[in-house]
N, C-alpha and C positions, 0 to 999 in steps of 0.2 A: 499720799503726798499732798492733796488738796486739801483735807482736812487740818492737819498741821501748818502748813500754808497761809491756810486763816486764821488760826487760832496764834500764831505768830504776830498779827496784826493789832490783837489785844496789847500789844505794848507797842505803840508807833513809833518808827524810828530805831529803836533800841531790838536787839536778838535777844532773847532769851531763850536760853535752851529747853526749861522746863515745860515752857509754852508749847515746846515741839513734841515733848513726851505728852502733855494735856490732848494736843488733837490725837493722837495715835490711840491714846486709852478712848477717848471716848468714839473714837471709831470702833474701836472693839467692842467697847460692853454697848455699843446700839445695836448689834445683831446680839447682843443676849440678853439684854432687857424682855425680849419675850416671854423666857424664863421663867419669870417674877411672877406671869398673871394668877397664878395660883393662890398670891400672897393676898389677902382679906388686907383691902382700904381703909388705907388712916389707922391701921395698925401698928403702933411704931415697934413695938419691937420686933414683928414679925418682917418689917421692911428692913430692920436697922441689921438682923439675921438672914436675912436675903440678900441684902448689899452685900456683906461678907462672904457669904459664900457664892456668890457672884464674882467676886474677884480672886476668892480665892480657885475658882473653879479651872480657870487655863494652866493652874501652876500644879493640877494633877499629870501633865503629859507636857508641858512645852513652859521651861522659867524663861527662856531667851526675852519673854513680851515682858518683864520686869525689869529686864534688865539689858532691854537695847530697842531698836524702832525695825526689826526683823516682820515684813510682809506676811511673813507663812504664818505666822498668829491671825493676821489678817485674813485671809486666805480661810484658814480655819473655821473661825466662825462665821464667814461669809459662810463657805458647804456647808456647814452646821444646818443655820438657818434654810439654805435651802432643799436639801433633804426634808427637813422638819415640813416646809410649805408644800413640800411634795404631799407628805403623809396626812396634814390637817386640809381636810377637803371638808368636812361638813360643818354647813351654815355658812359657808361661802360662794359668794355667785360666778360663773366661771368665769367673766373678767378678770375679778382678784384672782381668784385661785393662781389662773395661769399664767395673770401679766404680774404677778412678785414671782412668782418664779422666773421669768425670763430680768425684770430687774434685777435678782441675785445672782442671778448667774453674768449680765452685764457688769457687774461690780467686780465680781470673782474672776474675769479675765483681764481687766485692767490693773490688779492687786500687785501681779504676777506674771514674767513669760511663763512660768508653770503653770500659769491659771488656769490652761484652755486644759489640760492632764486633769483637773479635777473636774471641769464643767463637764467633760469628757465623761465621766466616772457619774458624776450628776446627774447627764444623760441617760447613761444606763439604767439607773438606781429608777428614773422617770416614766423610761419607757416602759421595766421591767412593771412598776409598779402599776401603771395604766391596765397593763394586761392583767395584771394580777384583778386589781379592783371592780374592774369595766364591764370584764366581758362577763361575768353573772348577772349583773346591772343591767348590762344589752338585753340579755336573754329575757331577762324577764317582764320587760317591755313590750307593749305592742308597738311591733316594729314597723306597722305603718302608719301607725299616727306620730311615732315622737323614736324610737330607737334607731331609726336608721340617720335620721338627721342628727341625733344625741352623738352616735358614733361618730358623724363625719366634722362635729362640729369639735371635739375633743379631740380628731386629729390635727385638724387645722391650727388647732391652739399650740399642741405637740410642736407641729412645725414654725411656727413662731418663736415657742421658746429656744427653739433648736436655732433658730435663724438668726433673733437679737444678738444674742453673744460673738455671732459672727462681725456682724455690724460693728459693733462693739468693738472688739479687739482690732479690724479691720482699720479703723477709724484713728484706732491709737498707732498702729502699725506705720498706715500712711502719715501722721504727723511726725514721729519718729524718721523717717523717710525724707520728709522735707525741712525737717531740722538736723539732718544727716547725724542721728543720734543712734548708738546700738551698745546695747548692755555686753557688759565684759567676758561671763559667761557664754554669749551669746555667738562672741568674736570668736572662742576660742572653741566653741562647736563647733562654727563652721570653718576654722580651721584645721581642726581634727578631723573634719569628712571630707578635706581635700588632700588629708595626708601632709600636712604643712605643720603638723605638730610632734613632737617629738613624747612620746610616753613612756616613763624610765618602766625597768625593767623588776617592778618589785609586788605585779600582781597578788602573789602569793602569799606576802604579807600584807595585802591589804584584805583579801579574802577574809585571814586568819581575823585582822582586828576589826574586821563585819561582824564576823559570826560570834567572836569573844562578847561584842559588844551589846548586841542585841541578844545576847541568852543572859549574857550573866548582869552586864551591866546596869544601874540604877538609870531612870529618866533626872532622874535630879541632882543640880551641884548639893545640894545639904541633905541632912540625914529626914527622915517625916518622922511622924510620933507613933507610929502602927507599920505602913509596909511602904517598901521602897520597891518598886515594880520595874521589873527590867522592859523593852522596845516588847519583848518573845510574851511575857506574861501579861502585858496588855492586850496583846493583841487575842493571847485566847480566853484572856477574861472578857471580853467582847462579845465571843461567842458563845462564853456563859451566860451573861447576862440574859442575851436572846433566846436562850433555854427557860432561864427562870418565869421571863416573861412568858412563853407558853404555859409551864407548869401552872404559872397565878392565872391562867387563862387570859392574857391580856393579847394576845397573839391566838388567831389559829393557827394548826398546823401547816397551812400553806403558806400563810403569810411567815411564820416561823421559819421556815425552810428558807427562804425567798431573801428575807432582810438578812440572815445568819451566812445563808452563801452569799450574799453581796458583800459583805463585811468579809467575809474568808475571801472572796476573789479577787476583789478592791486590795485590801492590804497585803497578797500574797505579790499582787501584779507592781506596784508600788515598788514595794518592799526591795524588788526584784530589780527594777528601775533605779532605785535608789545605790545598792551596788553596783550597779556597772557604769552608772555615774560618776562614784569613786572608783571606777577601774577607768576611764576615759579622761573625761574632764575636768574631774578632781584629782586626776593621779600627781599630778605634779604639787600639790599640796602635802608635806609629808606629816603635818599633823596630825590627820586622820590615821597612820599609822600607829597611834598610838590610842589603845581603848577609850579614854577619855575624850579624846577630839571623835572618835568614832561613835562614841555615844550623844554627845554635845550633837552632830551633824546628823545623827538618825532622829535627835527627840526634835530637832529643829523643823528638817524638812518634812518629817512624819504628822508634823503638828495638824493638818487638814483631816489626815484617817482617824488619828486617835482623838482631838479634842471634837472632829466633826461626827465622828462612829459615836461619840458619848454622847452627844449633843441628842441626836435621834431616838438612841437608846432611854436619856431623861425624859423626851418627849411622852415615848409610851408610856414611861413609867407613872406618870403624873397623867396620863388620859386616862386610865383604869377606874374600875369601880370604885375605889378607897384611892384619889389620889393626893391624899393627905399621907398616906403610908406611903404612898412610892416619892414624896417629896421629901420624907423621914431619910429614905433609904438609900437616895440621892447622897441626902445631907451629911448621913453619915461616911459614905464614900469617899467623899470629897476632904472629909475632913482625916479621915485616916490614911489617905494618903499622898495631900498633897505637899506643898515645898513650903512651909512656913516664912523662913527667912527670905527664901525671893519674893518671894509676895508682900513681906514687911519693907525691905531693903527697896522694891518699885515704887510703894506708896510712901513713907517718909524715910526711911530707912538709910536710903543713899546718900542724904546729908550728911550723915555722921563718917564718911567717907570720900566725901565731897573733892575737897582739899588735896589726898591724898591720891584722887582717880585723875584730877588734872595735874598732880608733876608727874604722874607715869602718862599721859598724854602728853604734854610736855619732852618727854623724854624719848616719846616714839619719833617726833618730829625732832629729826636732827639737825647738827648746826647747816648742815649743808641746804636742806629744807627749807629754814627759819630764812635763807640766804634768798631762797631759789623766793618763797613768800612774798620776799620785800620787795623782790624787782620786781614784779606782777603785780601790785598793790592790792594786796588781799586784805579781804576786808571793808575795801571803800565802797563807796553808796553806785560807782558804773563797773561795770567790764570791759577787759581790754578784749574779750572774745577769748575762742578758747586754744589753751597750749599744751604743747608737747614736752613733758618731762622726761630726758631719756635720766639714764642713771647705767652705770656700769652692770657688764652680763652678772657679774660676781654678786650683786647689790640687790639681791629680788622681794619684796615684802608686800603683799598686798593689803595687809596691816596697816601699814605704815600709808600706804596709799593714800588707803581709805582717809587716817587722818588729815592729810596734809590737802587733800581736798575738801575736807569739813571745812579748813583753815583756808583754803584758796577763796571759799564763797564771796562774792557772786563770780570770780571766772572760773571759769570751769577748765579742769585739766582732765589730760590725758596720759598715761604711761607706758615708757618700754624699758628695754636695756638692751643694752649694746656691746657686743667685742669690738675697740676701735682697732684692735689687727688684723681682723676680716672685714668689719663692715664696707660696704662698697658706696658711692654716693646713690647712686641708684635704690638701695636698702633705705636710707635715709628717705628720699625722696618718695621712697613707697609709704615709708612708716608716715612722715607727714600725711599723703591724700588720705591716708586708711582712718587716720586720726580727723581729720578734716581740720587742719590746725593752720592757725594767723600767726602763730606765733613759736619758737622752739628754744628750750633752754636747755642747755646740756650740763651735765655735772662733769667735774672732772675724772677723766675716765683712766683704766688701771695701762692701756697699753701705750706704748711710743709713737705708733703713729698717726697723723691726723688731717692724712690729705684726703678723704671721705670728705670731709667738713672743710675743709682748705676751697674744696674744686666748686662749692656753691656760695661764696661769699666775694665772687665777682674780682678775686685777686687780692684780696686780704685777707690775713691771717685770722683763721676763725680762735675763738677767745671760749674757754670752759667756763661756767661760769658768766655768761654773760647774753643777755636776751634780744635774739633776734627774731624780728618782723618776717614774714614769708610771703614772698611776692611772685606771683605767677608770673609766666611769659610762657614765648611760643611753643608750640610743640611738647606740651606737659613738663617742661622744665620750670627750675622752680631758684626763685636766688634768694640767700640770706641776708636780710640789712639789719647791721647794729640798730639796740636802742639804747643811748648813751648814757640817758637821765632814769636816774631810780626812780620806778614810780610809787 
């Protein structure tokens, strides 16, 4: 979000969207520039063939980064990158070594509230790997002149990287906290674990459209020029790979064993998380029920395992004896199977449809919206702070949401809906503090009555349609004041 933030800045005064896609790419490919060092300087065609398959590289397992400003690509190559710094230890002083690992992983939890599930994974991958590498290391040290301090001093490191990321996320948590901010999933978790949510009754077909999706399904909206790999055949070409890599000997067999069960455990445990995800907190999403949205949502939030498992996996390939062949065989991977069109369509591509993607944006923002806009003054250079949009129980789109608070920027909104023939004032009154909202505009709503809204408007008639100010008083009650003038 910081990156894009600045990169917005490049045009003072004026938004430009494009600007926003510019910071979001180059936050990506700066955790994969690493990549390239293979590439022989001042080479141009070998850079000019590097760049290219560099970009094309995320659209083997995840087009969403082409074509939208989705974190989990973020995410992705963040683990990537630190996995890789776990595995490249030689010719480095343990300083580096250890403090970019704890900066990536500082990065990787602020991406994401799912970040800490990979730094998680990270972990393991770190500690697993220390034992792995260390203790022959240890051994074969004279351990009282330099091994035992070697040991205690590569724990301590351990515990640091272990401990930034807590800091770190810690840091973000409590600002979050004091800006009384909490992410929407986030809301709807913890109202799922108090029993406050309601989860339809159609587990069974979401099962089904998991399991459809991930055996059979392509990762990509368009066709590739060679093979279209479904969630199921990535994930065991993975632990191909890490076979071959023994076979060319670039692995021993322990280490073989070691990264190939990480990869098998890591993505079984995911994987696993990932559906009951969609059984819980996605369930009220009925898109996913359909293969397509099931596969869209697995290559999405999958994108850390699969772009970050290749990322490790290109690593070794390019440390080898001959890593001129394992950059070949890289290249050629990437190129038979990634998403062409998305990766054209992200870099210029999406002009030629430009036009046409803002009146179906346009069209998602309905007249009721374009209404609800004008009275909040969306768009202008201050904020009135932020508001409460309820909209009818019938009315649910978080789609649509989504847009109309692109469009709200810089106030910030918030969303419900409502039965106004059940809602109680006190529901009202909740939903405001939950929201933490100055502000509340109602649509107009499907049912007749409207004394919910009537009893906090101080004896006049509350107005659909029309934006009221929220003003505390005593005893957590809370009164609605007209605001008269359009802003």
């Amino acid at each position: 979000q910081m990156l894009k933030w600045w990169f917005l800045h490049f045009s003072s005064g004026v938004f430009k969207e494009g600007l926003m896609f510019a910071g979001y790419y180059f936050m990506n490919l700066a955790f994969l520039f690493p990549m390239l060092k293979i590439i022989k300087k001042r080479n141009i065609l070998q850079m000019a063939a590097g760049a290219a398959i560099l970009w094309l590289f995320p659209a083997v397992a995840e087009t969403f980064w082409c074509n939208g400003c989705c974190a989990d690509l973020t995410m992705a190559v963040v683990y990537g990158a630190f996995l890789t710094a776990v595995a490249d230890s030689k010719g480095h002083s343990r300083r580096f070594y250890y403090g970019r690992q704890a900066l990536f992983l500082m990065v990787l939890v602020l991406c994401k509230n799912t970040g800490f599930i990979w730094a998680a994974f990270g972990l393991l991958f770190d500690y697993g790997y220390h034992l792995l590498t260390c203790r022959k290391e240890y051994r074969s040290r004279d351990v009282k002149a330099e091994g035992l301090n070697g040991k205690w001093s590569d724990r301590r490191a351990l515990f640091a990287v272990t401990l930034m990321p807590v800091v770190s996320l810690a840091s973000w948590l409590s600002f979050c906290l004091f800006n009384r901010r909490v992410a929407k999933l986030t809301g709807t978790a913890v109202k799922m674990a108090a029993g406050e949510m309601h989860i339809p009754a159609y587990q069974e077909e979401m099962v089904n459209a998991f399991v459809n999706a991930f055996v059979n399904w392509p990762l990509h909206k368009w066709k590739t020029i060679a093979v279209d790999l479904s969630p199921l055949s990535l994930y065991l070409l993975l632990l191909v790979f890490v076979f071959m890599l023994y076979k060319f000997k670039i692995f021993n067999r322990r280490k073989a064993c070691y990264v190939g069960g990480f990869l098998a455990v890591s993505g079984a445990v995911f994987y696993s998380i990932n559906l009951l995800s969609h059984l819980t907190i996605f369930a009220v999403e009925t898109q996913y029920l359909q293969p397509f949205g099931m596969a869209s949502s697995i290559e999405r939030y999958g994108a850390p395992f699969t772009i970050g498992g290749l990322y490790l996996l290109a690593f070794y390939a390019m440390k080898g004896r001959r890593p001129a062949v394992g950059a070949l065989i890289c290249m050629a991977f990437i190129l038979l199977t990634t998403d062409y069109k998305s990766a054209y369509q992200g870099l210029t591509g999406y002009k030629e449809a430009a036009d046409a993607e803002l009146v179906r944006r346009g069209e998602l923002v309905d007249g009721q919206a374009q209404e609800f806009l004008k009275k909040i003054g969306a768009g202008g250079n201050e904020s009135i702070g932020r508001v409460l949009y309820l909209r009818d129980q019938s009315d649910v789109s978080w789609v649509r949401n989504t847009y109309i608070g692109f469009e709200a920027a810089p106030v910030s909104v918030m969303y419900g809906n409502v039965d106004a023939d059940v809602v109680k004032e006190q529901d009202i009154i909740n939903a405001i503090k939950e929201a933490h909202a100055g502000f509340l505009y109602v649509d107009q709503l499907a049912g007749e009555k409207k004394e919910a809204f009537d009893a906090l408007t101080g004896g006049e008639e509350f107005e659909y349609g029309r934006l009221y100010q929220v003003v505390e008083q005593a005893e957590g009650q809370i009164c609605l004041t007209g605001v008269y003038e359009d802003r």
